[in-house]
mmCIF file as Biopython writes it, N, C-alpha, C and O atoms, coordinates in Angstrom:
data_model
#
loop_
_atom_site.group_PDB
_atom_site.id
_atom_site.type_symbol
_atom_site.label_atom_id
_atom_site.label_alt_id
_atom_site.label_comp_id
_atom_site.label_asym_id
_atom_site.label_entity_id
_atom_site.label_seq_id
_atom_site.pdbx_PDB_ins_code
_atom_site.Cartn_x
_atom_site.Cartn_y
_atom_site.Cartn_z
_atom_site.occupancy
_atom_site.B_iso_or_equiv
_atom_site.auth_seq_id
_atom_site.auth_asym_id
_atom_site.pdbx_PDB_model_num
ATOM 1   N N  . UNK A ? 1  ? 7.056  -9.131  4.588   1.0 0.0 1  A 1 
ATOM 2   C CA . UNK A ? 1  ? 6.222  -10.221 4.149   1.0 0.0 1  A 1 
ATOM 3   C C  . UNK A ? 1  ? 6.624  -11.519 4.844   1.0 0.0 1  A 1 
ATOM 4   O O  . UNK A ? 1  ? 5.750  -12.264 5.287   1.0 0.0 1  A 1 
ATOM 5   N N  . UNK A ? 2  ? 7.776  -11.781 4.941   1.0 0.0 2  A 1 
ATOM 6   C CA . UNK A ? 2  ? 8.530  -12.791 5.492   1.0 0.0 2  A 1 
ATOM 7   C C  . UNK A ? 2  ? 8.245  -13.154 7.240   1.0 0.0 2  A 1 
ATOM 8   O O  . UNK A ? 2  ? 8.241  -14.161 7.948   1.0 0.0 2  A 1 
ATOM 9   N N  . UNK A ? 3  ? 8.061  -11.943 7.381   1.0 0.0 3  A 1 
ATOM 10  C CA . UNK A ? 3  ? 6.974  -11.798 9.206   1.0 0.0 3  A 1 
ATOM 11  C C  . UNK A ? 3  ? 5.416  -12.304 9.488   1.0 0.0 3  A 1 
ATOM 12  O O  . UNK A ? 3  ? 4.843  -12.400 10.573  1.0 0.0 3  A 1 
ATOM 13  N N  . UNK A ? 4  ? 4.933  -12.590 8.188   1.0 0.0 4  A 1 
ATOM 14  C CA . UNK A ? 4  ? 3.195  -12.595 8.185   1.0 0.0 4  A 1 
ATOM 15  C C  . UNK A ? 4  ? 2.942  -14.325 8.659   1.0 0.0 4  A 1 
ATOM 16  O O  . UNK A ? 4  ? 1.826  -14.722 8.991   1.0 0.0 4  A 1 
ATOM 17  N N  . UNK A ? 5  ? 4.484  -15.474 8.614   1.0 0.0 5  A 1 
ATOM 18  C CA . UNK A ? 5  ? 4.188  -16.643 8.970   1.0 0.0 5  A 1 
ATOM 19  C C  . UNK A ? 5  ? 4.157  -16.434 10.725  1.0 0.0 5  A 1 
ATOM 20  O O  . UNK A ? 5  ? 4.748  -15.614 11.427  1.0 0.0 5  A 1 
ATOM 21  N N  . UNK A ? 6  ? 3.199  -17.555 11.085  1.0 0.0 6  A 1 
ATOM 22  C CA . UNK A ? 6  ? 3.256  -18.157 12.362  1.0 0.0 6  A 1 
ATOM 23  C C  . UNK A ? 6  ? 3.903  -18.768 13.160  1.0 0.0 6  A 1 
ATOM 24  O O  . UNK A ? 6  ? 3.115  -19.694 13.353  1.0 0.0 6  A 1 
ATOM 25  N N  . UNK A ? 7  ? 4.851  -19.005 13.869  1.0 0.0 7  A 1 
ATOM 26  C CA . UNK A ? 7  ? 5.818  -19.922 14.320  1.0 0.0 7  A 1 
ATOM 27  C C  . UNK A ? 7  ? 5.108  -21.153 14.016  1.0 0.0 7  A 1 
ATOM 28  O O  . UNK A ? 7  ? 5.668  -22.009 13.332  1.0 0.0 7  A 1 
ATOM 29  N N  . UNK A ? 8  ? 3.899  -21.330 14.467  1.0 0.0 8  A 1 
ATOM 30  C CA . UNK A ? 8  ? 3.436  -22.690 14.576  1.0 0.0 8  A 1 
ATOM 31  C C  . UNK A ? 8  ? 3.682  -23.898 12.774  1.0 0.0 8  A 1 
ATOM 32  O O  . UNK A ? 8  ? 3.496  -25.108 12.651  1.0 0.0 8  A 1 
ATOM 33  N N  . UNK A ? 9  ? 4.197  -22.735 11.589  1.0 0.0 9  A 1 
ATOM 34  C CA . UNK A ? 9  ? 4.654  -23.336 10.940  1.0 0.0 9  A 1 
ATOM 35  C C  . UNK A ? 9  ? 6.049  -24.234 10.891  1.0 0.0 9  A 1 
ATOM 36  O O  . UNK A ? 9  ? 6.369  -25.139 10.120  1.0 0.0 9  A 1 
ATOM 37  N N  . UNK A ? 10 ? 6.485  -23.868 11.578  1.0 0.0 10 A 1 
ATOM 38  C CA . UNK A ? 10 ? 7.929  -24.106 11.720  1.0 0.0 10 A 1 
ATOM 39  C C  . UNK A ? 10 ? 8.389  -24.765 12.319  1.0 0.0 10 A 1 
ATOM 40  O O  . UNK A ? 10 ? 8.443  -24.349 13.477  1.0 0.0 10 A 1 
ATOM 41  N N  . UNK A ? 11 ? 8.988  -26.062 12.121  1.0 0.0 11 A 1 
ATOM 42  C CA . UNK A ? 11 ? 9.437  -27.425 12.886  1.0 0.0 11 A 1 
ATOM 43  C C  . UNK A ? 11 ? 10.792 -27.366 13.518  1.0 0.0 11 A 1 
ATOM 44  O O  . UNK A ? 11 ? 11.734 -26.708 13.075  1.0 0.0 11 A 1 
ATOM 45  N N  . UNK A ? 12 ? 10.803 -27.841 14.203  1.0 0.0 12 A 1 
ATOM 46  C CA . UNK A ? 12 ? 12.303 -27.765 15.030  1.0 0.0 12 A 1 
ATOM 47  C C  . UNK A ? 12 ? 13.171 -28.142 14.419  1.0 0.0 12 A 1 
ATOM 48  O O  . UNK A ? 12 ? 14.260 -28.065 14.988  1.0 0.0 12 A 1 
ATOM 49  N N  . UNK A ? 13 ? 13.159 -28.761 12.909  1.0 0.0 13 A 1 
ATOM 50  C CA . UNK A ? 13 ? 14.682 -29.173 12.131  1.0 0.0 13 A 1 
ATOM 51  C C  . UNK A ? 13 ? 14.499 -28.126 11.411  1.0 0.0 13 A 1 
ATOM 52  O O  . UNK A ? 13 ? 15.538 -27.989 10.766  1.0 0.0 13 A 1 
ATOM 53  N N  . UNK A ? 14 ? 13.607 -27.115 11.088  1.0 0.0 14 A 1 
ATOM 54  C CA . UNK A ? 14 ? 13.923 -26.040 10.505  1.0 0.0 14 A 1 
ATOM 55  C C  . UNK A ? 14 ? 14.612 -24.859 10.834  1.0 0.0 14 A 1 
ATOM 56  O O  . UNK A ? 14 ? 14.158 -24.563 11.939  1.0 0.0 14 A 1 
ATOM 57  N N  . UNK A ? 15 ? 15.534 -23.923 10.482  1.0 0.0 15 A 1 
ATOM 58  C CA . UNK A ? 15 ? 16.048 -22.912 10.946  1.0 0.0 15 A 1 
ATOM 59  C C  . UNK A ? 15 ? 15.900 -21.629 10.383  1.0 0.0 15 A 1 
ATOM 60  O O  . UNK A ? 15 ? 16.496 -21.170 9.409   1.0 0.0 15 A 1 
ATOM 61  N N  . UNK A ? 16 ? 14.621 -20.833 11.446  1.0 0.0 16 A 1 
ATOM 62  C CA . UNK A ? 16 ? 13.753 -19.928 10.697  1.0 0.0 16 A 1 
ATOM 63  C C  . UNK A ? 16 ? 14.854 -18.959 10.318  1.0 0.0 16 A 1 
ATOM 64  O O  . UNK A ? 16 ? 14.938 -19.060 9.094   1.0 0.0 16 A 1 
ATOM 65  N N  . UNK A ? 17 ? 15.389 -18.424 10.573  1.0 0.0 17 A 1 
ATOM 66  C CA . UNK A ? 17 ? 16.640 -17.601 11.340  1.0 0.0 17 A 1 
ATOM 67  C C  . UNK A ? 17 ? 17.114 -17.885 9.513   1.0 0.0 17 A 1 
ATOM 68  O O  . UNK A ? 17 ? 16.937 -17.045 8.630   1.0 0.0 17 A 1 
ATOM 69  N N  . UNK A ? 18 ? 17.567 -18.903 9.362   1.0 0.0 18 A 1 
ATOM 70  C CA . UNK A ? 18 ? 18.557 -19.048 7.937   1.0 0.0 18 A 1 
ATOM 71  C C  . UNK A ? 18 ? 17.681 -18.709 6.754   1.0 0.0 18 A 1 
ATOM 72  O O  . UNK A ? 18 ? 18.077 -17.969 5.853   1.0 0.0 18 A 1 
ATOM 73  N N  . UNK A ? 19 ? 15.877 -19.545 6.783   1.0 0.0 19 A 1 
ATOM 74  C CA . UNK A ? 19 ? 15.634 -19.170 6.004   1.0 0.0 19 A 1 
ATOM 75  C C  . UNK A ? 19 ? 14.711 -17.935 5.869   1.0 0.0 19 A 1 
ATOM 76  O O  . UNK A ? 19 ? 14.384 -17.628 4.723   1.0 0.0 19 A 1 
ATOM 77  N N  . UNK A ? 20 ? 14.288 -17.248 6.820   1.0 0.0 20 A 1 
ATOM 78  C CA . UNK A ? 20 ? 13.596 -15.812 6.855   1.0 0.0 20 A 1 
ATOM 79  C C  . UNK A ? 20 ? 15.031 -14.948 5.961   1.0 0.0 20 A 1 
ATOM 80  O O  . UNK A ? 20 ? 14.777 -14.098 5.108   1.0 0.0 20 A 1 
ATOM 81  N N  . UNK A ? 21 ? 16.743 -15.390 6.380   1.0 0.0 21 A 1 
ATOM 82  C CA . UNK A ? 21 ? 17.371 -14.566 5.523   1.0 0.0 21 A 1 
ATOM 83  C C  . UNK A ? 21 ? 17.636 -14.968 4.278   1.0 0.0 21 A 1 
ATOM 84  O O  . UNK A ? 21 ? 18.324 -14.038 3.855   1.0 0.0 21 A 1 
ATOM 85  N N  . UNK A ? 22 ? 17.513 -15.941 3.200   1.0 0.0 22 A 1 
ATOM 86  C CA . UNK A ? 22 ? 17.984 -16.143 2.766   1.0 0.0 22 A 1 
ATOM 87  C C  . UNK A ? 22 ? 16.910 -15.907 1.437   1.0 0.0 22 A 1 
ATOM 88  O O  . UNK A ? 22 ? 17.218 -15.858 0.246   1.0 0.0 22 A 1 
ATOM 89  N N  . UNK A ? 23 ? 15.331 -15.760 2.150   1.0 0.0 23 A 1 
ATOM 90  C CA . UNK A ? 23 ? 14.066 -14.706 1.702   1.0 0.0 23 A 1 
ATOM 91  C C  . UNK A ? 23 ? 14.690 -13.991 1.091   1.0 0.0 23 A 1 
ATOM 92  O O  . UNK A ? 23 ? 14.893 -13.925 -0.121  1.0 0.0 23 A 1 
ATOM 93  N N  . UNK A ? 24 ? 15.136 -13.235 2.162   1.0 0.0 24 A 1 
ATOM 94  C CA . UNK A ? 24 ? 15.173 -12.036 2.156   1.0 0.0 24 A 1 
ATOM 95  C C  . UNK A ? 24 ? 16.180 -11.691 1.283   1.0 0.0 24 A 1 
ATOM 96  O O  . UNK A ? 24 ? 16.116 -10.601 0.714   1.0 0.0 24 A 1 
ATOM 97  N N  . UNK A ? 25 ? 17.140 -12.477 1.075   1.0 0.0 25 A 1 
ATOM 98  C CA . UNK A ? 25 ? 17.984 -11.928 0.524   1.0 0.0 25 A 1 
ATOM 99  C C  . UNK A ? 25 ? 17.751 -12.122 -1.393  1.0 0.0 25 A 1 
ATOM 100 O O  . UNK A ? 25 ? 18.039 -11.370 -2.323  1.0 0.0 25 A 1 
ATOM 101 N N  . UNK A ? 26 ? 17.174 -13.348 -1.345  1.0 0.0 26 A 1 
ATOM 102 C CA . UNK A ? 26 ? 16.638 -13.524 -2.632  1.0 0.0 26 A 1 
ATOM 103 C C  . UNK A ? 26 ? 15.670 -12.290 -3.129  1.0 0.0 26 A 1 
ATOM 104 O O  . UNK A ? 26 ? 15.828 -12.115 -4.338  1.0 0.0 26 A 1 
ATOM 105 N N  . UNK A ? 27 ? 14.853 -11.514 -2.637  1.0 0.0 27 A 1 
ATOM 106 C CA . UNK A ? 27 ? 13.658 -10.765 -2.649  1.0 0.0 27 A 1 
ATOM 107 C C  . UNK A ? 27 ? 14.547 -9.583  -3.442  1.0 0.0 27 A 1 
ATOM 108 O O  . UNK A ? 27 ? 14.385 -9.245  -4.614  1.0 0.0 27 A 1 
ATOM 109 N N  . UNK A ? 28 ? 15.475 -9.073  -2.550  1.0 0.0 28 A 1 
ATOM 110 C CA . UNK A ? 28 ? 16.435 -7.718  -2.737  1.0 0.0 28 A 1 
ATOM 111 C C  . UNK A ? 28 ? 17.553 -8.094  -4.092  1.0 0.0 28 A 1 
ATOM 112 O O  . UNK A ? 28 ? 18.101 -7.203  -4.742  1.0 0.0 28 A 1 
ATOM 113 N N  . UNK A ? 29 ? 17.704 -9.213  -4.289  1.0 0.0 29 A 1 
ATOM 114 C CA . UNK A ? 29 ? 18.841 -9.578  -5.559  1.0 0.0 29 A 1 
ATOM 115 C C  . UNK A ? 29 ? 17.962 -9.381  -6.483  1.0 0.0 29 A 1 
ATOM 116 O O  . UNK A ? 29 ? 18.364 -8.603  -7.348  1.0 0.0 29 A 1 
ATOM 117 N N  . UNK A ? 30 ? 16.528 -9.932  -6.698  1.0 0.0 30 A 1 
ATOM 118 C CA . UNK A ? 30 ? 15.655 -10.069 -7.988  1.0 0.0 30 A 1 
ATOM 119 C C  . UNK A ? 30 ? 14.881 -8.801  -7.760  1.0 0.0 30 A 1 
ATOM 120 O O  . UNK A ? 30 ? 13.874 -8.888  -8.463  1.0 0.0 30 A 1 
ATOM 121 N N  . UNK A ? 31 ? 14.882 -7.930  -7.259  1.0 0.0 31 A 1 
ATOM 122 C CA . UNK A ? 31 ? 14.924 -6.614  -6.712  1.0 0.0 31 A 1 
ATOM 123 C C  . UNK A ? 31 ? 15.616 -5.664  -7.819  1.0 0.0 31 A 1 
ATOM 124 O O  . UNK A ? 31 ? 15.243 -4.934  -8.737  1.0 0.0 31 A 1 
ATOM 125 N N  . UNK A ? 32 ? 16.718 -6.036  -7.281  1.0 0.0 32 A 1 
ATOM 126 C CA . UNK A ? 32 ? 17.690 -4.903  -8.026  1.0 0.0 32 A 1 
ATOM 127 C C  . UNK A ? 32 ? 18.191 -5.480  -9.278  1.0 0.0 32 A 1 
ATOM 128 O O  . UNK A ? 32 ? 18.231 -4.987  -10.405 1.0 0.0 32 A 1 
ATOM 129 N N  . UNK A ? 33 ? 18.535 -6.537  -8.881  1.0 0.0 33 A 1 
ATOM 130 C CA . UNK A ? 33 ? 18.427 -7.258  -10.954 1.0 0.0 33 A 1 
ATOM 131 C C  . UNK A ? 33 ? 16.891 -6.684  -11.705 1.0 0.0 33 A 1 
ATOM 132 O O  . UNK A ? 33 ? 17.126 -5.894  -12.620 1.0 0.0 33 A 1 
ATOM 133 N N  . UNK A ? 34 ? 15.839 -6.868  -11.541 1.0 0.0 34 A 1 
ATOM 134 C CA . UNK A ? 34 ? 14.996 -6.516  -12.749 1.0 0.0 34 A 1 
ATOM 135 C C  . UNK A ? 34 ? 15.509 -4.569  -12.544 1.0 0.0 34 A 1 
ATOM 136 O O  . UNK A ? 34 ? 15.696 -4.017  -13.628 1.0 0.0 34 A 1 
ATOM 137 N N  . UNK A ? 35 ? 15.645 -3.939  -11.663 1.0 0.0 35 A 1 
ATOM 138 C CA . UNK A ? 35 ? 16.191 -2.471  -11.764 1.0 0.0 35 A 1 
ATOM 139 C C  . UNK A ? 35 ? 16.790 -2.339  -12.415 1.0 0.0 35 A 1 
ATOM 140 O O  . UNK A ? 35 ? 16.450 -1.483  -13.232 1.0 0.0 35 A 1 
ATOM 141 N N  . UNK A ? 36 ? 18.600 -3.240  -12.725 1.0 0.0 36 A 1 
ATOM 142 C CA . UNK A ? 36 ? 19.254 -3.549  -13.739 1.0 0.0 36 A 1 
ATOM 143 C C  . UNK A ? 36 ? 18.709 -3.537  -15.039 1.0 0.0 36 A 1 
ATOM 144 O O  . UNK A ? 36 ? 18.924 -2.667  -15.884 1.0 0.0 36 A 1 
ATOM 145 N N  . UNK A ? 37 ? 18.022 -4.496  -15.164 1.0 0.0 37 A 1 
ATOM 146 C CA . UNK A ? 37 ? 18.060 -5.024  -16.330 1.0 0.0 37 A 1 
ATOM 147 C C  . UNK A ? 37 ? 16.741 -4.063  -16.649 1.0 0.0 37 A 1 
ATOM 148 O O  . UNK A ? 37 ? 16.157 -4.278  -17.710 1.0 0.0 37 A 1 
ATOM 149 N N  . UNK A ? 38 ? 16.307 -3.137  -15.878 1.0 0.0 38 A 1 
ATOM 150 C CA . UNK A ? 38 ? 15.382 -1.999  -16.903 1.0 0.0 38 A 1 
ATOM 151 C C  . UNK A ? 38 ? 16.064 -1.067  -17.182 1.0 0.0 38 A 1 
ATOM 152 O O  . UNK A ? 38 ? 15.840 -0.587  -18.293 1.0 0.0 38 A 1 
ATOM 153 N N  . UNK A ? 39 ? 16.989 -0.516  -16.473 1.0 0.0 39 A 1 
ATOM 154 C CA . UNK A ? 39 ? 18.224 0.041   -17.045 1.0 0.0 39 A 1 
ATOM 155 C C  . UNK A ? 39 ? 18.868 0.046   -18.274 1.0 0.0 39 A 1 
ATOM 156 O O  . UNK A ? 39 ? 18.976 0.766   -19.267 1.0 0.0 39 A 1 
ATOM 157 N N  . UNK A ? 40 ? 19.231 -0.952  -17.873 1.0 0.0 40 A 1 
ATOM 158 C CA . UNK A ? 40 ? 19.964 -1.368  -19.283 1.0 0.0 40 A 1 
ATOM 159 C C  . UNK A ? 40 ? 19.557 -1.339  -20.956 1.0 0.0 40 A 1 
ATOM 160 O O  . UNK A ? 40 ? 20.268 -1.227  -21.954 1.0 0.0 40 A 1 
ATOM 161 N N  . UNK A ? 41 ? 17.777 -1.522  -20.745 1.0 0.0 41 A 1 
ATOM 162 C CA . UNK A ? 41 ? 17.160 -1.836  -21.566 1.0 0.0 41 A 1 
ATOM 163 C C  . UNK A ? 41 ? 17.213 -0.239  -22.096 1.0 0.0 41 A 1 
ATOM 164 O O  . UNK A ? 41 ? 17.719 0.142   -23.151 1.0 0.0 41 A 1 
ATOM 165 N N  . UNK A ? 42 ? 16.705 0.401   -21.308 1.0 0.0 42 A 1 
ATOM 166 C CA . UNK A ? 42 ? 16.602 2.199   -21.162 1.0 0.0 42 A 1 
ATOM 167 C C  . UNK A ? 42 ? 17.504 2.519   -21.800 1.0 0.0 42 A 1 
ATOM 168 O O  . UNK A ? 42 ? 17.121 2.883   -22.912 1.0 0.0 42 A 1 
ATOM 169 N N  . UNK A ? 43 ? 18.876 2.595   -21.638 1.0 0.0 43 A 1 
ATOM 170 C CA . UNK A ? 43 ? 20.416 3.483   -22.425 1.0 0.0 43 A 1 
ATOM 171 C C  . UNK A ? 43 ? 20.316 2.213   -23.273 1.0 0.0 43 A 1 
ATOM 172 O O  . UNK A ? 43 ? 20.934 2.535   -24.287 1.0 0.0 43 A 1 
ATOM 173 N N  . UNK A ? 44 ? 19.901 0.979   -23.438 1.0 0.0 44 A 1 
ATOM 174 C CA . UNK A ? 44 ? 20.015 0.726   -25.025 1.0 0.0 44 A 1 
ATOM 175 C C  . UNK A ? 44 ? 19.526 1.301   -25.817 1.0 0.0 44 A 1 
ATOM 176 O O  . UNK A ? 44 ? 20.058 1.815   -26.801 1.0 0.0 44 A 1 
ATOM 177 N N  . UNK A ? 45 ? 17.666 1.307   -25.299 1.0 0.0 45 A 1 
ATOM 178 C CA . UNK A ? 45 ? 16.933 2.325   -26.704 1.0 0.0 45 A 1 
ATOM 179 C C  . UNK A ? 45 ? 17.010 3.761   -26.610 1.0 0.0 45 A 1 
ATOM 180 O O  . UNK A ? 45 ? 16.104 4.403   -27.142 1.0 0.0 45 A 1 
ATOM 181 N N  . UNK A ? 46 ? 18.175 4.524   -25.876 1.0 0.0 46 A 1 
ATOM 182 C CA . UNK A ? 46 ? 18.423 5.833   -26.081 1.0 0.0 46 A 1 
ATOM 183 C C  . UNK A ? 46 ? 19.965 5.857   -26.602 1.0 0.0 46 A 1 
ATOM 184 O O  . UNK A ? 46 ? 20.587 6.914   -26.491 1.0 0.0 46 A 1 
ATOM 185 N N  . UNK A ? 47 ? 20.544 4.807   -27.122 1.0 0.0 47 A 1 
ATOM 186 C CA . UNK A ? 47 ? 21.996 4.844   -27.291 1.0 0.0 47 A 1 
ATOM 187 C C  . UNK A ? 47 ? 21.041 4.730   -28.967 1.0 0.0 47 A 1 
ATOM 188 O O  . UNK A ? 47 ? 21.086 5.642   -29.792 1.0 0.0 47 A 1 
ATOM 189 N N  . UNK A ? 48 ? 20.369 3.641   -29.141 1.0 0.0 48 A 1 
ATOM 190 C CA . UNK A ? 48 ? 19.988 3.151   -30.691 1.0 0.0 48 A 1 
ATOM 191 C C  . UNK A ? 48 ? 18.913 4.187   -31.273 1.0 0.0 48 A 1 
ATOM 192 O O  . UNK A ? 48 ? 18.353 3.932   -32.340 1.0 0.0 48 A 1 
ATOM 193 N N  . UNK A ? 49 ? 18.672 5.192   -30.661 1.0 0.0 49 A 1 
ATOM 194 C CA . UNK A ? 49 ? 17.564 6.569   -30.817 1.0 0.0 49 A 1 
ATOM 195 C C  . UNK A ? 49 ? 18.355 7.274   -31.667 1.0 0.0 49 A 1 
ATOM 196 O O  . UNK A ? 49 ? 17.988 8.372   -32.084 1.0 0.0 49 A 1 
#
């Protein structure tokens, strides 16, 4: 998704490079946190079953 911008957005004090990763890296944390936290939710209501 992070590929679908144009360069022509992107100003020379910006540093696509830092923030295309830092996307990215946000995307994959809130990713696997809500995975977590459905998890969790899961062996609660089969621990309280």
């Amino acid at each position: 998704m992070s590929e679908a911008k144009s360069d022509a957005v992107w100003s020379e004090d910006m540093d696509k490079e830092a923030h295309i990763g830092t996307y990215d890296a946000f995307i994959k944390g809130a990713t696997y946190g809500t995975i977590a936290v459905i998890a969790v939710v899961i062996l609660l209501a089969i621990i309280t079953l």
